[in-house]
Legacy VTK file of the C-alpha trace (Angstrom):
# vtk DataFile Version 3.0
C-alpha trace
ASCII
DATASET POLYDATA
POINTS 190 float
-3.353 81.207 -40.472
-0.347 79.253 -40.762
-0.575 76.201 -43.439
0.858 73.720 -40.907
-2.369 74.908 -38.478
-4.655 73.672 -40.895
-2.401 70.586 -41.787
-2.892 69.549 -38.252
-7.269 70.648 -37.737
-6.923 68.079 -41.135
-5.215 65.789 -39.579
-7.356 65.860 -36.495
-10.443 65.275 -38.493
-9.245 62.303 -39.992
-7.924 61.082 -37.005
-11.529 61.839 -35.242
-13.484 60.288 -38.433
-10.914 57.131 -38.150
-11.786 56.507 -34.635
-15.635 57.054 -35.196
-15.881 54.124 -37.601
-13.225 52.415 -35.248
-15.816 52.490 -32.286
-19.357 51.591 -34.415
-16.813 48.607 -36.417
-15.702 47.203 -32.984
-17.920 47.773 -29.966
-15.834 45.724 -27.530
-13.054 47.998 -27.650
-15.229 50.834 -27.217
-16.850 49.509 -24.086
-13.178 49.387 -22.831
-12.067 52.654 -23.469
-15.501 53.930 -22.566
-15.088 51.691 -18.792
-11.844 53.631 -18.630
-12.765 57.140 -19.322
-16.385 57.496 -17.961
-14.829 55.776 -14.963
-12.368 58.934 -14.623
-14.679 61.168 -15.251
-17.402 59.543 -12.720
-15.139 59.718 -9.542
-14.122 63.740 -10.703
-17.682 64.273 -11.100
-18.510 62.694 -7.580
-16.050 64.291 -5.804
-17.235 67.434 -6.802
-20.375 66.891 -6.100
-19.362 66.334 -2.678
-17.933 68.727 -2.537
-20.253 71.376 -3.695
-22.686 69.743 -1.544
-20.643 70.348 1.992
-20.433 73.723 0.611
-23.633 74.339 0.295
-25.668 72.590 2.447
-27.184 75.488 4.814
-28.656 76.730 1.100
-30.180 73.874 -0.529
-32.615 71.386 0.937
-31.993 67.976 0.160
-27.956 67.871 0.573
-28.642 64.192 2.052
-29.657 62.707 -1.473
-27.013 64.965 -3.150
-24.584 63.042 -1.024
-25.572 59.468 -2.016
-25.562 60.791 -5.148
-22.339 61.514 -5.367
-21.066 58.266 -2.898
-22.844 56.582 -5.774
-20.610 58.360 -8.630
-17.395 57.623 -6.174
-18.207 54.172 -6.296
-19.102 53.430 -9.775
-16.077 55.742 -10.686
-13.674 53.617 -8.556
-15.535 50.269 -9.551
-15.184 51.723 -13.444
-11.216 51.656 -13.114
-10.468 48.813 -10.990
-12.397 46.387 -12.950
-12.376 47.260 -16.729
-12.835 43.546 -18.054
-15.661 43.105 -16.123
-17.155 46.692 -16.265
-16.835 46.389 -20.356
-19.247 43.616 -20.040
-21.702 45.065 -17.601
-21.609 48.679 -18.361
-24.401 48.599 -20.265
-26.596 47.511 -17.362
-24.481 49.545 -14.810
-24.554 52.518 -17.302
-28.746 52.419 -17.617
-29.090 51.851 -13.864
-26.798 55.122 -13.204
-29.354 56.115 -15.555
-32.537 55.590 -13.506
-30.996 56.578 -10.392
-29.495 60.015 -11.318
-33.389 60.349 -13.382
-34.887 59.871 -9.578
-32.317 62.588 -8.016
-33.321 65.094 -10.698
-37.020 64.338 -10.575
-36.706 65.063 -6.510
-34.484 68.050 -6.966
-37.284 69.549 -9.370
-39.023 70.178 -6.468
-36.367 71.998 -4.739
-36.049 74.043 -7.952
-40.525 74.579 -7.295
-40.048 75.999 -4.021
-37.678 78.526 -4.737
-39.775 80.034 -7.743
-37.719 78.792 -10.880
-40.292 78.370 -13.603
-38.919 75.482 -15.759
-38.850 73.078 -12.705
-41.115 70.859 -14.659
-38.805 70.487 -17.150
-36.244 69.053 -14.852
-38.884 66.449 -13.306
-40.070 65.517 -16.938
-36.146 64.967 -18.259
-35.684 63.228 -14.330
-38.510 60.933 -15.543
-37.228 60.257 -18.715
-34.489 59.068 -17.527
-35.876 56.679 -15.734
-38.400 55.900 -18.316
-35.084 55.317 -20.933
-32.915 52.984 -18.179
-35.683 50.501 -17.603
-36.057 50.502 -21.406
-32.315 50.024 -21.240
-32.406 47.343 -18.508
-34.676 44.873 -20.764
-32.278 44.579 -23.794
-28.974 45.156 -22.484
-26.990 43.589 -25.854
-28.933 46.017 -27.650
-27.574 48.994 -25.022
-24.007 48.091 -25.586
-24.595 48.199 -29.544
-26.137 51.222 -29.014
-23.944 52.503 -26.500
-21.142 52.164 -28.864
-22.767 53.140 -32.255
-23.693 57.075 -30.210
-20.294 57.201 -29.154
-18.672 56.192 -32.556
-21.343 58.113 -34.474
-20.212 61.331 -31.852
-16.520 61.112 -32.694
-16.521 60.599 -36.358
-19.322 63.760 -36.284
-16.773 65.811 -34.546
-13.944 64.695 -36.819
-16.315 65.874 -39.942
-16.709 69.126 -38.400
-12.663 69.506 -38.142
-12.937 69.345 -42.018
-15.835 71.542 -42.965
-13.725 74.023 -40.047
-10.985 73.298 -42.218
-13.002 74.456 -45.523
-14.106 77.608 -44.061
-10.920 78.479 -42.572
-10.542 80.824 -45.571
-13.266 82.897 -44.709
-12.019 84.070 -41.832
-8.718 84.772 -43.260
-10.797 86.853 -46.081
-12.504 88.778 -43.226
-9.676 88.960 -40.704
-7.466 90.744 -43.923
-10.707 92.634 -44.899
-10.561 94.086 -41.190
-6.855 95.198 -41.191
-7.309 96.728 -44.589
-10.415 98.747 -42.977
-8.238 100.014 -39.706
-4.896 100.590 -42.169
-5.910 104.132 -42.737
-7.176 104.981 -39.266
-3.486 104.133 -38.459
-1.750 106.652 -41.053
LINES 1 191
190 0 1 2 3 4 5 6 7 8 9 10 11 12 13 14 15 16 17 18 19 20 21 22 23 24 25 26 27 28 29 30 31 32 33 34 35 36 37 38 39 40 41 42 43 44 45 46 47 48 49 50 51 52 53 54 55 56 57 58 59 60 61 62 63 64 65 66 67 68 69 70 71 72 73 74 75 76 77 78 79 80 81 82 83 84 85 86 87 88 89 90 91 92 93 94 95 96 97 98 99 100 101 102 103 104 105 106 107 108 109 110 111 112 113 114 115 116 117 118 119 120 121 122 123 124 125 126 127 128 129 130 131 132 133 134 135 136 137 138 139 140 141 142 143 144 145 146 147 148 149 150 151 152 153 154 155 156 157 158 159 160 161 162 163 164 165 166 167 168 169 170 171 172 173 174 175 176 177 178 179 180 181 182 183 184 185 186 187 188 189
């Protein structure tokens, strides 16, 4: 591997581990950026679940509650980026209520998942449940949800900006074993 590859996986990390402790150190500007992106990501994810749902609709039962689902993710997506001042300082409550109402669609769809003979459909009803169970927990406290929302998402980053450097440190092993393997198939080539 080229030394400026592994300049720039370093440089990543840092960058990665920078913005972690960023995000837990200011939780504001994390609720901004997070209003920003999750609203992005909500309106892609609702309009494909619209999609997939008008696609599939003479397959699975239910497609009615897989559509409000996904109006609901179209709206919050679209509320997300037109609003980011005011989303930062309700997405904690709008977050854990997206919470409990996505918990209630899985719980439902478990049963769809029952009829058709999967065997860990329980395990979608019990994670459905939790959800719901976690959201109302969410819903009492919400200060504490936007400290918390921001510490997970700072923690996440600087976790995946640590991993960049250990990568980095064991970069050399797979040099080691990538020239071990061309030494092996050198004398099948002569």
């Amino acid at each position: 591997m080229q030394k400026s590859s592994k300049i720039w996986l370093g440089i990543s990390g840092v960058l990665l581990i920078a913005l972690g402790i960023m995000c837990i150190c200011e939780p504001a500007a994390t609720l901004f950026a997070t209003a920003w992106t999750i609203g992005c990501l909500t309106l892609l994810s609702g309009i494909t679940k619209l999609i997939f749902t008008f696609k599939t609709q003479k397959f699975l039962p239910n497609s009615a509650s897989r559509v409000l689902s996904a109006i609901f993710e179209i709206i919050i997506g679209i509320i997300f980026l037109c609003n980011n001042l005011f989303v930062a300082a309700s997405l904690p409550v709008i977050f854990v209520i997206w919470i409990i109402v996505e918990g209630i669609f899985v719980a439902i769809h478990s049963f769809d998942y029952k009829k058709v003979g999967f065997p860990y459909w329980w395990a979608l009803l019990l994670f459905g449940i939790a959800g719901v169970v976690l959201g109302i927990l969410g819903l009492r406290n919400p200060d504490v949800s936007a400290v918390t929302l921001s510490t997970l998402i700072g923690t996440a980053i600087l976790l995946i900006g640590v991993g960049y450097i250990v990568a980095l440190c064991g970069i050399k092993r797979f040099e080691n074993q990538v020239k071990e393997f061309q030494k092996s198939i050198a004398p099948d080539a002569q």
